[in-house]
C-alpha positions in Angstrom: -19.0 -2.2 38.3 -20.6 -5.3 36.6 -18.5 -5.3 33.9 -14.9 -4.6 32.7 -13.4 -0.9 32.2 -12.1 -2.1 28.7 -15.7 -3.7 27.5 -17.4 -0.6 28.8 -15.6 1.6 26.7 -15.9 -0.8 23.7 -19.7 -0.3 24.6 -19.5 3.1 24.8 -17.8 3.5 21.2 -19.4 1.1 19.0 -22.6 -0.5 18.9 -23.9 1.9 16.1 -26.0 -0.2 14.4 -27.7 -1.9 17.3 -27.8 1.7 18.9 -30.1 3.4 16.3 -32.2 -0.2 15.8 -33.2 -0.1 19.2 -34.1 3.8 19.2 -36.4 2.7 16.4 -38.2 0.1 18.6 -38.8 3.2 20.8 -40.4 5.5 18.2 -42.2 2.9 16.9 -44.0 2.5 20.2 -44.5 6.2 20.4 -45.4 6.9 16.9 -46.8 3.1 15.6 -44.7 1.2 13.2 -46.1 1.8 10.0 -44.7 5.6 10.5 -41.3 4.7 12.0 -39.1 4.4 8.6 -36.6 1.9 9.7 -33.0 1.6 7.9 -30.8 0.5 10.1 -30.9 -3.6 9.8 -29.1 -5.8 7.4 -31.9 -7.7 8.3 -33.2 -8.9 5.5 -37.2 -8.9 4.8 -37.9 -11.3 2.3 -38.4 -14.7 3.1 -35.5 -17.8 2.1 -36.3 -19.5 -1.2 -38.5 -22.2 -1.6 -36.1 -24.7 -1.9 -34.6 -23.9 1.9 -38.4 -24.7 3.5 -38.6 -27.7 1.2 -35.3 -29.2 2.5 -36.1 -27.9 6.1 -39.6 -29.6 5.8 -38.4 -32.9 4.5 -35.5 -32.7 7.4 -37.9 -32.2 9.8 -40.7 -34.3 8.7 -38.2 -37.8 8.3 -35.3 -36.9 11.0 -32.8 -39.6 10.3 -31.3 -40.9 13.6 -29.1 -38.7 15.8 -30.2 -35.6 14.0 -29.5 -33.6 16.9 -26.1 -35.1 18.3 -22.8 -34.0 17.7 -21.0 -34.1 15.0 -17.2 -33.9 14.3 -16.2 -29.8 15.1 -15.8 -29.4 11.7 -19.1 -30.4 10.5 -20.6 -33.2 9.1 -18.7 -34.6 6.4 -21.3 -34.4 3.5 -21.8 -30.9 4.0 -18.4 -29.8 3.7 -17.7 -31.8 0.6 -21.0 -30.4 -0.7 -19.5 -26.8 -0.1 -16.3 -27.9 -1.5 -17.5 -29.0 -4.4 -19.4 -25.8 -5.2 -16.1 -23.9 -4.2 -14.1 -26.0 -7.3 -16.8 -25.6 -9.7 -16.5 -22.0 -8.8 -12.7 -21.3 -8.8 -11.4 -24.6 -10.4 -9.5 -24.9 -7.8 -9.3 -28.9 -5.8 -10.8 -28.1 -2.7 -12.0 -31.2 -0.4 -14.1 -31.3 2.5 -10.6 -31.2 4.3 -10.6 -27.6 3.5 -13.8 -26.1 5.1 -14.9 -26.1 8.5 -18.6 -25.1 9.1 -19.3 -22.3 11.3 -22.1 -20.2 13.2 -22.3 -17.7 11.3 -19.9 -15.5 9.8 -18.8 -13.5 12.7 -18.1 -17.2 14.5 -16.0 -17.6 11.1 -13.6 -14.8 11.5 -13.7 -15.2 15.3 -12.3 -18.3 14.8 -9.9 -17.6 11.9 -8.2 -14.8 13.9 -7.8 -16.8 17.2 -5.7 -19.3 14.8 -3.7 -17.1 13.0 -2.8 -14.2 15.4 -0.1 -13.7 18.0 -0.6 -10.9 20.5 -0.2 -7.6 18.8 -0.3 -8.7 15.4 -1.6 -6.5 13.2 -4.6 -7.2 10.5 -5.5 -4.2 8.0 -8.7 -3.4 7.1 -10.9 -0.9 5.2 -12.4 2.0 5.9 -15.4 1.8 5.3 -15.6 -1.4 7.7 -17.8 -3.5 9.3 -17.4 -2.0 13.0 -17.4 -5.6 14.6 -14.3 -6.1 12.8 -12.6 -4.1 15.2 -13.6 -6.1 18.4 -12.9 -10.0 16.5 -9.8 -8.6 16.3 -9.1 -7.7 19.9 -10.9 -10.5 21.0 -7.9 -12.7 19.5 -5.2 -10.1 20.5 -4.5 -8.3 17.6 -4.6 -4.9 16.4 -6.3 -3.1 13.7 -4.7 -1.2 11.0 -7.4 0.7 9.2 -6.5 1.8 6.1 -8.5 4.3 4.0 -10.2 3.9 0.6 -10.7 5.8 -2.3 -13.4 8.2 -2.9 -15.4 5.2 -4.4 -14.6 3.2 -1.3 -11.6 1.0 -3.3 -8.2 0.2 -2.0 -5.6 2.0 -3.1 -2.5 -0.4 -3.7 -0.4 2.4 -2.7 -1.7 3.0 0.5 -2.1 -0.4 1.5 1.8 -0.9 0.7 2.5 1.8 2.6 0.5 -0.1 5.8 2.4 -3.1 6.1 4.6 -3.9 8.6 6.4 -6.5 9.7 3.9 -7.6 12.5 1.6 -7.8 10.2 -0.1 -11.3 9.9 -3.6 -10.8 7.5 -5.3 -8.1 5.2 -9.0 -8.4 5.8 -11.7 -7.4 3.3 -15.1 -7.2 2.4 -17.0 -7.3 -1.0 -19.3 -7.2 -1.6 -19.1 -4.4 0.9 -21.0 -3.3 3.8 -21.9 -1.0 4.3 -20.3 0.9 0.5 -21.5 -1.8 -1.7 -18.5 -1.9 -3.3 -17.5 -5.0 -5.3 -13.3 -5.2 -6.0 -12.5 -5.8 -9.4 -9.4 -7.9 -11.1 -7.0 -5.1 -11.0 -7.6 -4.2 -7.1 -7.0 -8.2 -6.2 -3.6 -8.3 -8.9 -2.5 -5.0 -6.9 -2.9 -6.5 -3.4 -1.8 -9.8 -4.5 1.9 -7.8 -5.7 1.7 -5.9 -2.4 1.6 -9.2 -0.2 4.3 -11.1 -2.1 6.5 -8.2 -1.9 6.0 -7.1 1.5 5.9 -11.7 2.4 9.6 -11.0 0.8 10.9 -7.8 2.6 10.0 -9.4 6.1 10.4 -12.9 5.3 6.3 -12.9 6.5 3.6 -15.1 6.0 0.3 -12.6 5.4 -2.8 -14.3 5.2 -5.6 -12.5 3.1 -9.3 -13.1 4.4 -12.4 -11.9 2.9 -15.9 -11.9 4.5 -17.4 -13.3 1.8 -21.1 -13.0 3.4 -22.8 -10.9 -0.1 -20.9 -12.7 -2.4 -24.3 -13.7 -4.6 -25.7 -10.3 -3.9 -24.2 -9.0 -7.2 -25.9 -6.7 -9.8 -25.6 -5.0 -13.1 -23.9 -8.2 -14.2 -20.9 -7.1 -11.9 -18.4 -9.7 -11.5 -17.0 -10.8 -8.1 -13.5 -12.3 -8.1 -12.7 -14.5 -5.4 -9.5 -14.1 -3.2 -8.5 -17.7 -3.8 -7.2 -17.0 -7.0 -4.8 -13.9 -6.4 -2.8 -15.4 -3.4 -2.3 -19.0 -2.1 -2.2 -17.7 1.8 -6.3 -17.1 1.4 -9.3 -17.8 3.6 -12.7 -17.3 3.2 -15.5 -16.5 5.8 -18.9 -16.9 5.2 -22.6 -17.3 5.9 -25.7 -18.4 4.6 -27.6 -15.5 5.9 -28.0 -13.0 3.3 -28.3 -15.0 -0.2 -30.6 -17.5 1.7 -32.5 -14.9 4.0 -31.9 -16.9 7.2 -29.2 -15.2 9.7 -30.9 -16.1 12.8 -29.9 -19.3 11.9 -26.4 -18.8 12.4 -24.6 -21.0 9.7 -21.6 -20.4 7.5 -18.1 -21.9 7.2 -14.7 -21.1 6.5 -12.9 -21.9 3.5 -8.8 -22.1 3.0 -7.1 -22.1 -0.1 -6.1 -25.4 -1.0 -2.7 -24.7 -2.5 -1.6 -22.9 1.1 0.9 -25.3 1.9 0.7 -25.4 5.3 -3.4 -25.6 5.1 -3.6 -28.8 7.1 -1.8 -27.6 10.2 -4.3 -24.2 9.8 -7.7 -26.2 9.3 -6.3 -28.0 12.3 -6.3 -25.0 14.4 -9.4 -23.8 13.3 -11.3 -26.3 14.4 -10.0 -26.5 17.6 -10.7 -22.6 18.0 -14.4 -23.8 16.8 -14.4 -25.6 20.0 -12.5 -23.7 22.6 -14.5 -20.3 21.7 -17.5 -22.0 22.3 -18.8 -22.3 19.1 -18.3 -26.5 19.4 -20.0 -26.6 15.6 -22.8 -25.1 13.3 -26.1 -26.2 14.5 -26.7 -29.3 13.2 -30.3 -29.1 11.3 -28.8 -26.3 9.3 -26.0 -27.8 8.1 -28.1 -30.3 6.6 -30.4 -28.0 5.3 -28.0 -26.1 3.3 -26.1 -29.1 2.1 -28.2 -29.3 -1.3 -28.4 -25.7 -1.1 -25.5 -24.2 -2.7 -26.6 -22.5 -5.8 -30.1 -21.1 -4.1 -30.7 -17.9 -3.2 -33.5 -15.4 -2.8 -34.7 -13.5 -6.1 -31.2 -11.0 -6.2 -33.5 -8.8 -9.3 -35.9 -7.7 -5.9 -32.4 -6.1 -4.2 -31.6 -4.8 -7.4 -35.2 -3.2 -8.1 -34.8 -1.9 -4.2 -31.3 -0.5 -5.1 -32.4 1.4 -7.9 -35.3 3.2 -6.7 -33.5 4.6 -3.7 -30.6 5.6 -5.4 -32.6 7.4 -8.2 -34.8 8.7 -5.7 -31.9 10.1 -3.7 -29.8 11.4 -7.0 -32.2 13.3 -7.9 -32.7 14.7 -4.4 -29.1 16.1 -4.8 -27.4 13.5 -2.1 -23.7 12.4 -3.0 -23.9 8.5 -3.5 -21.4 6.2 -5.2 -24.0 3.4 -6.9 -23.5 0.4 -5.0 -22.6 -2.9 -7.6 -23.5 -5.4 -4.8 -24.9 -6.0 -1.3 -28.0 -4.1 -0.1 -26.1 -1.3 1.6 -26.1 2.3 0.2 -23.5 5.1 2.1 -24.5 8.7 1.4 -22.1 11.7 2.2 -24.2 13.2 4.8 -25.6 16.9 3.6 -23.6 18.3 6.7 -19.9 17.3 8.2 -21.3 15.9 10.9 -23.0 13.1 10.1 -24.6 11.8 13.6 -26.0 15.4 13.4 -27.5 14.7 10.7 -29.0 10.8 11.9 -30.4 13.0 14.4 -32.4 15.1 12.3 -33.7 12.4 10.1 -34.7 10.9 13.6 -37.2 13.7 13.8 -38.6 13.0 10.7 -39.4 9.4 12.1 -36.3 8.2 9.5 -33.7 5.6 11.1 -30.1 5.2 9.6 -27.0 5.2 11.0 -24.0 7.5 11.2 -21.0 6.9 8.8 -18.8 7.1 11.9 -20.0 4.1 13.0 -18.4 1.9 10.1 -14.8 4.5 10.8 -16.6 7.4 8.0 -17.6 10.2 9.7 -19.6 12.4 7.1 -21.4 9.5 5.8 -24.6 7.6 6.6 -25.7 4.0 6.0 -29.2 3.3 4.7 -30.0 -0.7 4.4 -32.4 -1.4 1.7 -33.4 -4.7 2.6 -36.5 -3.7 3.7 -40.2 -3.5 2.3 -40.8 -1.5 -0.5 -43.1 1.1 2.0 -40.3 1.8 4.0 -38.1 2.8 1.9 -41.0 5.2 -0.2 -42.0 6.4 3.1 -38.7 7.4 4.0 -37.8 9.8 0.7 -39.9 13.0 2.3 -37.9 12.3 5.5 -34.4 12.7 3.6 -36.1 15.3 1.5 -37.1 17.4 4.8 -33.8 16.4 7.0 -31.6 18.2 4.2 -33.6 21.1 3.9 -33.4 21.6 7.3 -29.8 22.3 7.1 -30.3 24.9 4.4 -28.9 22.6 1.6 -32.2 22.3 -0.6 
């Protein structure tokens, strides 16, 4: 057996998303790709602004010494204090370059933020609808999800979430804008957490840290807003990434942001970098982070995700699908036609239509469709979802 009973199981349950993107590479072979309809990817298909390959040209045309050498595990200096600065202008809150670490990615972000903050069988809640990777960055740092469910417009209920918390546990995890809902939490959501975590923090004499993966934060529309966690509790962290505002997540850069009122922030960004190191990471790759250091207010053209929103959803509204409108992100998550939604995946499938099952993000009966795709893919794909529900008798 190459490789461990535990990871083969994990492989056996998850892996959704990568699942039903590499069936799609097969029917694309079989059928040729511009008849494969391909929605599984948040992968995104428009290219990163024009000032990202002006900075990248000008780095790479006059490379200042020791370009490609380490740097300290944080990052360098100037691109931390460039992201602070954005962060204070944006919450009014002091950050310094002491409170960000720069990161691989996102994932590497919350890899590293739960291997500093977690003891062995601590708990961290998080949402159904989720991420499904969440579930494995959590046991890779020894802890142990708590999913909690949503409302039928994929918010937390404060209720439930107070009836969640326990004494082990050490963080509440969220995501908005969300994939794969595309739901964006408003004031009142982050006032009723915030109550929940001082009062629980009180009842067990806790410290509960509250994350969010803060990755489609500038992928807002219908002039939505998008509070950020820093203001509604002092124990906050952000993770992030470059990857979907600027279009570049093969490049793998992001960082990780801690409140700077947390009192004990130092001794955290402490640990955090030295997870940085000891899971590998070592630091963000270095041309990036000088890429994106005079990059903090670009991002691609957010009015082309909102144009690709809108004619999906009204295309599949007015096929008769169930679908909360998604305010950010470029994630929409249909109730499938049928209760069994990987059923259904498979039917689309035969209409040469690629999504993939709601149970794969802990919602069985719903489907994701990513819409960050060309604007052919996406019209191709409406006679497929036309044709898959009528073959279960519901047109």
């Amino acid at each position: 057996m190459g490789v461990s009973r535990k990871l083969k199981q994990q492989m056996e349950k998850g892996g959704w998303i990568r699942k039903m993107f590499e069936e799609g590479i097969a029917l694309k072979q079989q059928y040729g790709e511009r008849n494969v309809f391909d929605l599984t990817l948040g992968n995104p298909v428009m290219e990163p602004p024009e000032e990202f390959h002006r900075e990248l040209k000008r780095w790479v045309e006059s490379p200042t010494p020791g370009l490609h050498r380490y740097m300290p595990n944080a990052g360098y200096p100037e691109t931390r204090a460039s992201v602070a600065e954005h962060l204070s202008l944006e919450t009014g809150l002091p950050f310094t370059s002491n409170e960000v670490v720069m990161t691989c990615g996102a994932a590497g972000a919350l890899n590293v933020v739960l291997k500093s903050i977690l003891e062995a069988g601590d708990e961290v809640v998080i949402f159904s609808p989720f991420f499904a990777e969440y579930i494995y960055y959590i046991d890779n740092a020894q802890g142990v999800p708590r999913i909690v469910p949503t409302d039928e417009r994929f918010i937390p209920d404060v209720k439930t979430l107070e009836e969640n918390i326990a004494p082990n546990t050490r963080a509440v995890l969220l995501n908005y804008p969300n994939n794969p809902t595309g739901a964006v939490y408003s004031h009142d959501v982050l006032q009723g957490i915030k109550e929940v975590l001082a009062e629980k923090e009180a009842e067990y004499g806790s410290e509960i840290f509250l994350i969010n993966d803060d990755i489609y934060r500038k992928l807002v529309y219908d002039g939505v807003g998008c509070p950020q966690v820093f203001q509604y509790h002092n124990k906050s962290i952000i993770a992030t990434s470059y990857s979907k505002d600027l279009a570049v997540p093969g490049e793998r850069i992001g960082y990780i942001a801690v409140n700077p009122r947390y009192e004990e922030r130092n001794e955290l960004v402490n640990g955090l970098v030295f997870c940085n190191r000891v899971l590998g990471f070592v630091n963000a790759p270095a041309l990036m982070q000088n890429v994106v250091r005079a990059l903090q207010d670009a991002s691609v053209d957010i009015g082309e995700y909102q144009r690709k929103r809108d004619l999906l959803y009204n295309a599949l509204v007015e096929m008769g699908y169930s679908v909360v409108k998604p305010q950010g992100a470029f994630y929409i998550f249909p109730a499938s036609p049928v209760e069994d939604d990987e059923a259904f995946v498979r039917e689309l499938q035969k209409h040469k239509v690629l999504v993939v099952p709601g149970k794969g993000f802990g919602a069985p009966g719903y489907f994701r469709i990513s819409y960050c795709v060309d604007d052919w893919v996406i019209e191709g794909s409406l006679r497929g979802f036309r044709e898959a529900a009528s073959a279960f008798g519901w047109r």
